[in-house]
N, C-alpha and C positions, 0 to 999 in steps of 0.2 A: 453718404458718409456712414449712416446707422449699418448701414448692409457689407459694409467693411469690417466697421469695428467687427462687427459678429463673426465676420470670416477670421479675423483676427485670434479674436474670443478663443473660438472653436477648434481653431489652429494650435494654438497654444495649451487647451483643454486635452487636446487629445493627440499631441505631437510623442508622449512617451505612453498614456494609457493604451492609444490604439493595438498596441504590444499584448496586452493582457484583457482586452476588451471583451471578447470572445467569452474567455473563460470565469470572468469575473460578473456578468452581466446577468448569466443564464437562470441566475437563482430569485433575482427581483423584478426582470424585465417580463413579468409576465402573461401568458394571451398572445404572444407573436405567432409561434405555432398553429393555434387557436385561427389567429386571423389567415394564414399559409392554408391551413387546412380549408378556410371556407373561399378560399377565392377564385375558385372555379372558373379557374381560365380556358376557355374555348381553345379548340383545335390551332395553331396556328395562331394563337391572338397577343397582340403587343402587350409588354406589362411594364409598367415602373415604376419605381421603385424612389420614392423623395426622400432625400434626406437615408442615405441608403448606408450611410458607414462602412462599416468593414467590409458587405458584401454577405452578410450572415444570412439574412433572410434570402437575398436572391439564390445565392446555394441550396439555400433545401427547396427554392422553387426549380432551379434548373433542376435537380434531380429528382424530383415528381414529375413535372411535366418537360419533359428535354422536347419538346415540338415546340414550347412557348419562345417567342422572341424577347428576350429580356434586355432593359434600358435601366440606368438608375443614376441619379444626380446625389451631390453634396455638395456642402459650400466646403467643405473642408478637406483642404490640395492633402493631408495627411490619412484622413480617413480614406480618402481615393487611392493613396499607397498598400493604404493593405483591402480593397476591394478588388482594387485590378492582379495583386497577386494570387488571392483565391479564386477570382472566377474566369481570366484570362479572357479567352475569344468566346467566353459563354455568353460574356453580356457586355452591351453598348455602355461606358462612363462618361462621363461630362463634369466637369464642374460648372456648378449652378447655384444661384439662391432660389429656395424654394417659394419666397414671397415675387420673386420676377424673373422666370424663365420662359423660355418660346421656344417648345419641342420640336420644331420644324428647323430652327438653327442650330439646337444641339445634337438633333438625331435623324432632321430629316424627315420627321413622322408630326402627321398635325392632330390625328388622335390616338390616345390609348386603349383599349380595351378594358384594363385591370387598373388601377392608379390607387396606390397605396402609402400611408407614412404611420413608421409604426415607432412607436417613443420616441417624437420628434415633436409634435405639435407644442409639447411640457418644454423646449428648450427655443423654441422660434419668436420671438418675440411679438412680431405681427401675425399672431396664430391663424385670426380668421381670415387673413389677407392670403394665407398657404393654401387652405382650404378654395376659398375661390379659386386662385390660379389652378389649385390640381383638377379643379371642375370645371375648369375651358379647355381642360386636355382631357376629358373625354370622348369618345367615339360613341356614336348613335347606338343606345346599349349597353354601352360601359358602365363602369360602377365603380366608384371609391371608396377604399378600405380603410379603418382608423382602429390602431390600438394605442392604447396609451393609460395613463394612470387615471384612475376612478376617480369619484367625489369622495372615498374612501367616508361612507355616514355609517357602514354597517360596523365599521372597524372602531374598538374600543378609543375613546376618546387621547387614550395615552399615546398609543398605539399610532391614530393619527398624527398628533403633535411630533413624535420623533421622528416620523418617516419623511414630515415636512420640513422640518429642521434638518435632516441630514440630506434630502435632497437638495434644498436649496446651496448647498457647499457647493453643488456640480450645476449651478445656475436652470436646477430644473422646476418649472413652478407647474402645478399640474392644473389642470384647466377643468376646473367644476363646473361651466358652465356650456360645456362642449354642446350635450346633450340639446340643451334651451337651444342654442345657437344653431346648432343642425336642424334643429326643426322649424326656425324660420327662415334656415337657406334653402330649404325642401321645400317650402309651402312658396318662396319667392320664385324660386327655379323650377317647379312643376317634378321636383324628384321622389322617388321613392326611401324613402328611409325604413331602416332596420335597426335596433339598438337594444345592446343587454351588458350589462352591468354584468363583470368576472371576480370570480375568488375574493365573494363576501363585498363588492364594491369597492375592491382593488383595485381593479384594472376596469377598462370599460373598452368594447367592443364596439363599431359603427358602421354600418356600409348606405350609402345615398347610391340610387340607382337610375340613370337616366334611361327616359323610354327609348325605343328603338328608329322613331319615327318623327 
């Protein structure tokens, strides 16, 4: 029922925004780039994409690396309308919840290579329950990408206060405790973690790496 309402939620959230989504986003949502740049996806290697909206980041990865096989879910049948028109037969869609998918039913594929969710973890409501699932979907090797908004400590106190206030309008709550949390899914799961705090503790950057063996 909770994993409805959400699709619900979501549907309704972004049934007219999705329209101007793009162009409206590019100015706060930031580090995505950032995280695109560093994901160095192997020759040939699956990648996808949770909680993937418009389709925005898999575009600038199809066009870096046009060899990669690109996949990407969302729960939201709307944001899938204008993913699948920007990236056409470039990449595999699905709709999915991010806290309960099984990549072998939606795509055929039991691991990923790349597995990424980027300004999504701030709007999931079972955040660390996305996180796990996205790490039973990696491949011997694979590594999971995380951008999203900081603990924002470095940013003036006011500065803070308003940015939380005016997210919260868009049901986004930003998860200060990302960092803690990654590191005793690291130390539980045997992974490698990587993490750095972006643009003054804005934004925060993540990749958990699993071994190859």
């Amino acid at each position: 029922m909770a994993e409805t309402s959400h699709a619900v939620l979501m549907d309704k959230t972004y049934r007219r925004q999705r329209l101007i989504y793009d162009a409206t986003r590019a100015w706060f949502l930031l580090g995505r780039d950032h995280l695109v740049a560093h994901l160095d996806v192997p020759a040939g290697g699956r990648v996808l994409e949770i909680a993937c909206g418009t389709g925005r980041n898999l575009d600038h990865i199809a066009r870096a690396t046009p060899e990669g096989r690109l996949y990407g879910l969302d729960i939201s049948e709307e944001m899938l309308r204008s993913a699948r028109a920007k990236l056409g037969p470039r990449a595999m869609l699905a709709h999915g919840d991010a806290t309960a998918f099984d990549g072998r039913t939606l795509f055929s594929v039991a691991g990923f290579d790349r597995v990424f969710l980027s300004y999504s973890l701030s709007m999931i409501p079972d955040w660390t329950r996305a996180i796990d699932c996205a790490l039973d979907h990696l491949a011997p090797g694979g590594s999971l990408h995380l951008v999203d908004f900081g603990r924002q400590h470095r940013l003036p106190s006011i500065a803070r206060a308003g940015l939380n206030a005016w997210l919260a309008k868009f049901h986004v709550t930003p998860r200060h405790t990302l960092n803690a949390h990654l590191r005793d899914v690291a130390n539980r799961r045997g992974l490698h973690l990587e993490h750095a705090d972006l643009f003054a503790s804005y934004a925060q950057h993540a990749i958990l790496t699993r071994h190859s063996n």
